[in-house]
C-alpha positions as CSV (number, residue, x, y, z in Angstrom):
1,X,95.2,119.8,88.9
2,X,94.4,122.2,91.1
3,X,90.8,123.9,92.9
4,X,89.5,126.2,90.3
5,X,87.1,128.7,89.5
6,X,85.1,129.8,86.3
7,X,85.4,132.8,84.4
8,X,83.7,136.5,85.8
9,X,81.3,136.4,83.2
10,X,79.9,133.6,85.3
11,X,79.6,134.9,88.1
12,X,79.2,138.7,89.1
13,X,80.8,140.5,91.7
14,X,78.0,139.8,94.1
15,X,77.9,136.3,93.7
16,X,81.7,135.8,94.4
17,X,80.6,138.0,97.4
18,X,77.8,135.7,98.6
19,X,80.4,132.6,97.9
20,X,83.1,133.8,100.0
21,X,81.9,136.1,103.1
22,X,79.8,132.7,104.6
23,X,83.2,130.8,104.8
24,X,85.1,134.2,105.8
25,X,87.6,134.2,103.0
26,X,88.2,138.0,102.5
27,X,89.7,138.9,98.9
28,X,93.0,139.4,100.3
29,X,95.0,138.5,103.7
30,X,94.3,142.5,104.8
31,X,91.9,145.0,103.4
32,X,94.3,146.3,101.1
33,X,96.3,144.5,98.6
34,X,100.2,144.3,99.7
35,X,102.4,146.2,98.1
36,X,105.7,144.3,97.0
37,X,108.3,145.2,99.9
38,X,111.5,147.0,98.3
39,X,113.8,144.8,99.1
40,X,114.3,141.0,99.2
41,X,115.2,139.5,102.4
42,X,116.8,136.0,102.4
43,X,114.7,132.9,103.2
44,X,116.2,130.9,106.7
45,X,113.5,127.9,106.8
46,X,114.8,125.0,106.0
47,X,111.7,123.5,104.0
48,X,113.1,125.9,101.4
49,X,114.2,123.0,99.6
50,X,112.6,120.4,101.3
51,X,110.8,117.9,99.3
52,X,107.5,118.2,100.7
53,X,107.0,122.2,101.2
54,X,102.6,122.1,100.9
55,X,100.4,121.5,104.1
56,X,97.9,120.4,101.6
57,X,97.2,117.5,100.2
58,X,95.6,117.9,96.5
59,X,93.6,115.6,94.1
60,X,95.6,115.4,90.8
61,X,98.3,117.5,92.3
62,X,101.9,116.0,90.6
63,X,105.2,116.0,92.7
64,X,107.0,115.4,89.0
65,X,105.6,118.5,87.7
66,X,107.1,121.7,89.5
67,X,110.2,120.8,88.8
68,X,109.9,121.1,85.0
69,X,107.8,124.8,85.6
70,X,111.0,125.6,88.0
71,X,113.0,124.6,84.8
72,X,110.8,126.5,81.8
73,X,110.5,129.4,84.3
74,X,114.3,129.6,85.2
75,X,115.3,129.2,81.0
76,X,112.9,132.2,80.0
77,X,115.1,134.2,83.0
78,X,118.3,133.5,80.3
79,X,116.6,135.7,77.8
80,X,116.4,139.5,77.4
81,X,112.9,139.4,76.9
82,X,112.4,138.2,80.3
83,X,115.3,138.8,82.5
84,X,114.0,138.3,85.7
85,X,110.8,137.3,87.8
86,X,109.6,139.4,90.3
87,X,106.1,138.2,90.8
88,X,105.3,134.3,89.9
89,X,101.1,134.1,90.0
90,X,98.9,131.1,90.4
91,X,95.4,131.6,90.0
92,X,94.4,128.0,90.6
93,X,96.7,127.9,93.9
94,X,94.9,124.3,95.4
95,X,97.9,123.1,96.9
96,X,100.2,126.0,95.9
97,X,103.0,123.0,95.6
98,X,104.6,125.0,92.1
99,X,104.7,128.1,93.5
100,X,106.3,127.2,97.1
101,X,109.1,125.2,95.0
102,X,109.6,127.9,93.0
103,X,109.9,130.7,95.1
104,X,112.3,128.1,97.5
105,X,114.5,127.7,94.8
106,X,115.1,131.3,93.4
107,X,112.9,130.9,90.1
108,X,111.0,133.8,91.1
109,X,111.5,136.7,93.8
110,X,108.0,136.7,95.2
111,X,104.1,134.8,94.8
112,X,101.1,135.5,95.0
113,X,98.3,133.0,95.4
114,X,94.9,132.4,94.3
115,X,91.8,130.7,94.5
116,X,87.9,130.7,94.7
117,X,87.4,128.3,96.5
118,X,86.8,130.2,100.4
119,X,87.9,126.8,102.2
120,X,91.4,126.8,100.4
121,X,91.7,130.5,100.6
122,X,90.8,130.7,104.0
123,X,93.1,128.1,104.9
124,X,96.1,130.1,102.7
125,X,95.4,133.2,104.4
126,X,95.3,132.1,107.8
127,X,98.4,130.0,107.5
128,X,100.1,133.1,106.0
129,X,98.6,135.4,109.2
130,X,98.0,134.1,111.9
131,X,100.6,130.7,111.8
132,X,101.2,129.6,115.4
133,X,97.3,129.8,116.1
134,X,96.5,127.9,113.3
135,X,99.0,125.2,114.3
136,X,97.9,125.2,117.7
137,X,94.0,124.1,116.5
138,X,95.6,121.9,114.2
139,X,97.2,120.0,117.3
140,X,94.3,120.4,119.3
141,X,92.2,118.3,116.4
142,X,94.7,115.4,116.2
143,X,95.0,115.5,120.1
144,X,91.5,115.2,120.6
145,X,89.8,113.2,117.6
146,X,92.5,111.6,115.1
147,X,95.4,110.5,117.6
148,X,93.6,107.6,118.3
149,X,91.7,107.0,115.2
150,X,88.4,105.2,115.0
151,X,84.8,106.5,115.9
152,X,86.1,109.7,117.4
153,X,87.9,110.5,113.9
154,X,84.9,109.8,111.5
155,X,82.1,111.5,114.0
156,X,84.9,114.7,113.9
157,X,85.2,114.2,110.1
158,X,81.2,114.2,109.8
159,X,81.2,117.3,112.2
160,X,83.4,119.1,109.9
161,X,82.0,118.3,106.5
162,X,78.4,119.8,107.5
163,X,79.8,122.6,110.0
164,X,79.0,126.1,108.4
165,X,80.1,129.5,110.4
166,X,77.7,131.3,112.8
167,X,76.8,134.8,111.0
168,X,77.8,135.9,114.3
169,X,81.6,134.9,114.4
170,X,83.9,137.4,114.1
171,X,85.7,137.5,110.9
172,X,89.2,136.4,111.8
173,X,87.4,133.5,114.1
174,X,85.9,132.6,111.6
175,X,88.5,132.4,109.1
176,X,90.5,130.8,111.5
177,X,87.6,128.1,112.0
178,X,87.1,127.3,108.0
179,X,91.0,127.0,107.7
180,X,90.7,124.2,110.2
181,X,88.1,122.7,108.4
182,X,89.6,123.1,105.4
183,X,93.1,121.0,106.7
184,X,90.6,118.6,108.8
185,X,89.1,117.4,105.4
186,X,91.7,117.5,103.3
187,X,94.5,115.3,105.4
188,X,91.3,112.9,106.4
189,X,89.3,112.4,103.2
190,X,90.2,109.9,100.8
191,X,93.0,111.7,98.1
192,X,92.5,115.1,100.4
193,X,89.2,115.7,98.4
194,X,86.7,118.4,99.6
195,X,83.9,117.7,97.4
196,X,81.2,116.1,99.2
197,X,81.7,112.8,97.3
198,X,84.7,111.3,99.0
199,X,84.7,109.8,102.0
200,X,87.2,109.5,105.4
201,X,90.3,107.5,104.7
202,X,90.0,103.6,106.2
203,X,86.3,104.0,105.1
204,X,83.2,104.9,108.0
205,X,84.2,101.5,109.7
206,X,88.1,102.0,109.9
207,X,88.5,98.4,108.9
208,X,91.5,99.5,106.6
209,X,94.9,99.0,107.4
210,X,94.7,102.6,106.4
211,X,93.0,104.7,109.1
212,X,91.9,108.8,109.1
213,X,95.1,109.6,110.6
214,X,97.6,108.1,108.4
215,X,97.9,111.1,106.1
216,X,97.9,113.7,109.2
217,X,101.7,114.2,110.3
218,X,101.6,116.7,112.7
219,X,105.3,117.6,113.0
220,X,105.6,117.6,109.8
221,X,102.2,119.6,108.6
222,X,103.2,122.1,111.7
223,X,106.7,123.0,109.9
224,X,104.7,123.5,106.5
225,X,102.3,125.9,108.0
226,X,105.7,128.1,109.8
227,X,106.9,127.6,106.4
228,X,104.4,129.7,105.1
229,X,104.0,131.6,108.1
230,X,107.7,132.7,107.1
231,X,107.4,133.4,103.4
232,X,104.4,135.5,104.3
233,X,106.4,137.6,107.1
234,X,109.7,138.4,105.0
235,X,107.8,139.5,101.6
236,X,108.3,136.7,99.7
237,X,104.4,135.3,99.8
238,X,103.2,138.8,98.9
239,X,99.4,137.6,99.2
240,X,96.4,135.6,99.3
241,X,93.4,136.6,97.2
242,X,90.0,135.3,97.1
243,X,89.5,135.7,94.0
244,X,88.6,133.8,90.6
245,X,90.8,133.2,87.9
246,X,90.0,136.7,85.2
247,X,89.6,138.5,88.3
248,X,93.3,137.8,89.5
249,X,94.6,138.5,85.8
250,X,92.5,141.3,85.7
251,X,93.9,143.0,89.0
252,X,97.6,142.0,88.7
253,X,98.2,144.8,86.2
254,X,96.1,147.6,88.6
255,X,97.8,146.8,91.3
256,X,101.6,146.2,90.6
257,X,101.9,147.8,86.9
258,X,105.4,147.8,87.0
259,X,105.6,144.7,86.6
260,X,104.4,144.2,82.7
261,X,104.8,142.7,80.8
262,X,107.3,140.2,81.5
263,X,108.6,140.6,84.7
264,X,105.3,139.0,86.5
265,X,104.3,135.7,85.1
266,X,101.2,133.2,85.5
267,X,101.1,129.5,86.1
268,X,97.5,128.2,85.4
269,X,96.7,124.2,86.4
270,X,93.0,124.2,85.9
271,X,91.2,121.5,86.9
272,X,90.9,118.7,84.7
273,X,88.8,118.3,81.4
274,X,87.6,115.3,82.0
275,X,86.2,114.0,86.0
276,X,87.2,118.3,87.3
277,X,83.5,117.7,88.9
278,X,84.7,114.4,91.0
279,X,87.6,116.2,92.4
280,X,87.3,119.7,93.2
281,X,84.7,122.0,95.3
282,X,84.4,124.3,92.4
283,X,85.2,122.6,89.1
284,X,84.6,123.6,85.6
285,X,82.1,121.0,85.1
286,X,78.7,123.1,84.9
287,X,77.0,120.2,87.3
288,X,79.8,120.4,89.6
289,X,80.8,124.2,90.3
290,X,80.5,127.8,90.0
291,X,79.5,126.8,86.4
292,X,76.2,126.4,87.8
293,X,74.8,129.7,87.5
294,X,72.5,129.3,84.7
295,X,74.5,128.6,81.8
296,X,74.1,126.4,79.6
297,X,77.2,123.8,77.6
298,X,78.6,125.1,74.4
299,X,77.6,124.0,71.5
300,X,81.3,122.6,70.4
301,X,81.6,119.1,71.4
302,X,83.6,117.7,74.1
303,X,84.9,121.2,76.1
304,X,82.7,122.7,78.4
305,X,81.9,126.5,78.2
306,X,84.8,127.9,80.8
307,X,87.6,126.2,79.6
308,X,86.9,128.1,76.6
309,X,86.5,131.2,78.5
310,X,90.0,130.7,80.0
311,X,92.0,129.6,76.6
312,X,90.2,132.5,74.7
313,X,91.2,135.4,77.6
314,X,94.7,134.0,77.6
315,X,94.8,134.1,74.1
316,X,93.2,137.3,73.2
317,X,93.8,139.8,77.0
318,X,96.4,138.0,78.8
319,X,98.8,140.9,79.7
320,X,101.6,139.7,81.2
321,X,103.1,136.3,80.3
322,X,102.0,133.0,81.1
323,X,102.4,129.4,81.7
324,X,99.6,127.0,81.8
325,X,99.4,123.1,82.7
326,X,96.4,120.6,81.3
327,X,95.6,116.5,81.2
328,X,96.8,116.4,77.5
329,X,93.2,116.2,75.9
330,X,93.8,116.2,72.2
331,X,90.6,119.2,71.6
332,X,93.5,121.2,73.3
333,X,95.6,121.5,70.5
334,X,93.3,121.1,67.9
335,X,90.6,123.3,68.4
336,X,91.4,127.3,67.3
337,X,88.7,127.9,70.0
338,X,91.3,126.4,72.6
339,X,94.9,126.3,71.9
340,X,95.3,125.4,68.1
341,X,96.9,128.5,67.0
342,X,100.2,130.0,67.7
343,X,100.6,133.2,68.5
344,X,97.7,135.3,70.9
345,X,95.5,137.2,69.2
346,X,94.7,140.5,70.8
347,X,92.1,143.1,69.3
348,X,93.8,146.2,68.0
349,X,91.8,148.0,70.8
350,X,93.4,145.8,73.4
351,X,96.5,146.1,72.2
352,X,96.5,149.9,72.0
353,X,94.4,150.6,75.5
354,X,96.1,147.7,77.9
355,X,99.5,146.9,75.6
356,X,98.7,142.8,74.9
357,X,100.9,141.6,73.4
358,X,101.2,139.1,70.2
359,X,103.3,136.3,71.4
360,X,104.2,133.1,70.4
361,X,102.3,130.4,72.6
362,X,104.6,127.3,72.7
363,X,103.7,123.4,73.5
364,X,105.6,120.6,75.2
365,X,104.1,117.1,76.4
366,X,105.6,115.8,79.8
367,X,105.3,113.0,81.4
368,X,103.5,112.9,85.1
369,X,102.4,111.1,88.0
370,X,99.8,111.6,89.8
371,X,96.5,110.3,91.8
372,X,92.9,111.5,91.3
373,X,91.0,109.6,92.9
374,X,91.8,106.2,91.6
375,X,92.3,102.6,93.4
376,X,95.3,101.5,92.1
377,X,97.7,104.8,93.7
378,X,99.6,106.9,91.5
379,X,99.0,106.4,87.7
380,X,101.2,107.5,84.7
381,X,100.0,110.5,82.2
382,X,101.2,113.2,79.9
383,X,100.6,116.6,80.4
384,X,100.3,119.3,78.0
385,X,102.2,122.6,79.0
386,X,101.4,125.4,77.1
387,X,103.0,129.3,77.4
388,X,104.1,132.9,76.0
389,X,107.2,132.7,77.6
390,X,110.1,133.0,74.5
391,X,109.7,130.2,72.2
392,X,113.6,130.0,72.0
393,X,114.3,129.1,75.8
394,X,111.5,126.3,76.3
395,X,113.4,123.2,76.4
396,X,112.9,120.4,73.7
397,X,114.3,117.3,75.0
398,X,113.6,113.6,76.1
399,X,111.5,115.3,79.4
400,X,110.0,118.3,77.6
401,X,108.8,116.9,74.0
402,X,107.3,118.3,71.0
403,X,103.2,117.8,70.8
C-alpha cells in the first residue's frame, strides 16, 4: 500500500496548512495548478519500460500489481464508454510505482500525483523541478555518510530522522532539504519506512551482513530521479499536489473539467486495514495519523472511521471513474457501509448539480507479493481490486478472479 491521508472532514484546510508549510511541501509543484500541455510529446528515457522506474522504496508496495492496473486500465480503453485516458490520478502516490508504469507503457497520456504526506510530496516535487540538484545532494549524502557504511551512516540516519526546517529557509531550500530527507530515510530504514518505528538497515551496530547502504544505488536511484525529471519536463507528469485524498477528487473536476467523466481516471491503494499505523507516516489508524484530530472509532466493528469515509465518497460523489486497490479484508465486501453493493449511489442532488454517475462497481481478487515489514522477505497475499470502470472489459481469468 501506499502513504495515505484521511478524509477533509478530518482535517480543515488550516490544519493541512499547518501539516505541510513546516516540511515545505506547497499544494502543487508551482503556485498554480498546470494546465495539461496540448500536445503529447514522445517519451526518450529509457526507464520507460524499465523494470524498476520508482526512486522510492515503499512498505507494502507490490511489483506484481501494476501490471494487472496497466492491464484493467488498457481493457476499459477498448470500450466506448471509455475510449481513452488522458489523465491517470493517484491520490495515495507513496511510491507512485502504478502510475510511472503506466504512463511508460501508453495506458494513460499523462499523471498526476498525490499525497499528504509533506516528506513524500516534497520529495515528488522536487524530483519533478529541480532534478539535477536533487541528485547532486543525493550523491553528496552517499559520498559523505553511506559509501562507507558504519557509524557515519547511522549518526547521518539519526541526524535526518529528528532534523526539522529552520522557519527561516527559503521555501525551495527547504523543499529541496525535506526531499533529501525524505530519500535519506527511505533507502536506509528497514523496508524504506518513515514512521518513527523502524530503524536503519543492518540494525544501530551494523553487525548485519546487510548494512545502511545496501538499498542506496546511486546510479541507479540518480536515473530514476532524471526519469522523473523528464516526465515532468515534456507534460507527461502534469503535477504534484500536496493534497489529501477528497481534496484531490474534489479539485480534479475544477481544474481540468474536460476531462469527465471518463476520460480521467483514479487509482486508490490506501494503506492497509490492518498494521496502516506500523507502516506509514500518516495512516488511517486514528493512533497512527492524521486520524488523530479528535475523532473518535466508529461504532461498526472492525473498520476504522476513514476507510469508511473513503468507500462512502467513492460510492456516493466520485465523479470521474475509478480504480481502487485493498489487503482483501472480507468487511470489504460485505459491509454496504464499504463495498457490499454494486452500483454507486449518488443523491439526486449530486447527480443533478456535479453529474455522478450510477455505475456499476466491479471486484476481482489477485494474487500479490509484497513486504511490510516482516522477517521472512516477501510474503504471498490476495488483493481485492475494486472499480467503475465498464463491468464488461474487467478481465475474469486465472490472474483476475471472481470475489
Amino acid at each position: 500500500m501506499t502513504s495515505v491521508t484521511s478524509s477533509a472532514s478530518a482535517i480543515s484546510a488550516s490544519t493541512t496548512a499547518r501539516i505541510s508549510n513546516p516540511f515545505g511541501a506547497d499544494k502543487a509543484i508551482h503556485a498554480q495548478a498546470r494546465s495539461l500541455p496540448q500536445q503529447l510529446e514522445p517519451i526518450s528515457h529509457a526507464l520507460s519500460h524499465g523494470r524498476y522506474q520508482s526512486p522510492l522504496r515503499y512498505p507494502g508496495a507490490k511489483s506484481s500489481l501494476s501490471p494487472v492496473i496497466a492491464r484493467i486500465i488498457t481493457s476499459a480503453k477498448q470500450s466506448r464508454e471509455v475510449p481513452e485516458v488522458n489523465l491517470l490520478v493517484e491520490p495515495f502516490a507513496g511510491g507512485a510505482s502504478a502510475s510511472l508504469r503506466a504512463i511508460g507503457e501508453g495506458v494513460a497520456d499523462r499523471i498526476l500525483l498525490a499525497d499528504a504526506d509533506p516528506l513524500v510530496t516534497s520529495f515528488w516535487q522536487a524530483a519533478a523541478d529541480d532534478t539535477e540538484q536533487l541528485i547532486d545532494r543525493m550523491y553528496g549524502e552517499w559520498n559523505r555518510y553511506i559509501r562507507n557504511g558504519g557509524v557515519s551512516g547511522v549518526e547521518r540516519w539519526d541526524y535526518w530522522r529528528v532534523w526539522a526546517p529552520r522557519p527561516e529557509m527559503d521555501s525551495r531550500d527547504r523543499r529541496m532539504s525535506v526531499a533529501m530527507q525524505c530519500l535519506f530515510l527511505n533507502r536506509t530504514t528497514f523496508s524504506g519506512i518513515l514512521h518513527g518505528k523502524a530503524g536503519p538497515i543492518g540494525g544501530r551496530a551494523q553487525a548485519s551482513a546487510y548494512p545502511i547502504g545496501c538499498r542506496w544505488n546511486p546510479d541507479a536511484l540518480a536515473e530514476r530521479i532524471r526519469y522523473v525529471g523528464h516526465l515532468y519536463t515534456i507534460g507527461r507528469l502534469v503535477d504534484v499536489w500536496c493534497k489529501d485524498w477528497r481534496q484531490t477528487l474534489e479539485d480534479v473536476p475544477e481544474q481540468y473539467p474536460q476531462l469527465l467523466p471518463s476520460r480521467v481516471v483514479a487509482y486508490l491503494d490506501p494503506p492497509y486495514i490492518e498494521k496502516s499505523s506500523l507502516l506509514y507516516r500518516t495512516s488511517f489508524d486514528p493512533h497512527g495519523g492524521y486520524g488523530s484530530n479528535g475523532r473518535t472509532s466508529d461504532t461498526r466493528p472492525g473498520i476504522d472511521t476513514l476507510h469508511l469515509d473513503l468507500a462512502g465518497y467513492l460510492r456516493t460523489k466520485a465523479q470521474f471513474r475509478w480504480l481502487l486497490s485493498y489487503d482483501n479484508y472480507p468487511l470489504l465486501m460485505q459491509s454496504k457501509w464499504l463495498y457490499g453493493q454494486s452500483r454507486m449511489a449518488p443523491t439526486d442532488i449530486d447527480r443533478e448539480t456535479l453529474g455522478v454517475r450510477q455505475w456499476r462497481i466491479s471486484k476481482r481478487l489477485v494474487a500479490t507479493r509484497y513486504s511490510a515489514g516482516g522477517r521472512s522477505g516477501k510474503k504471498s497475499a490476495e488483493e481485492l481490486l475494486i472499480t467503475t470502470l465498464p463491468p464488461s472489459t474487467v478481465p475474469v481469468d486465472d490472474q483476475l478472479r471472481l470475489p
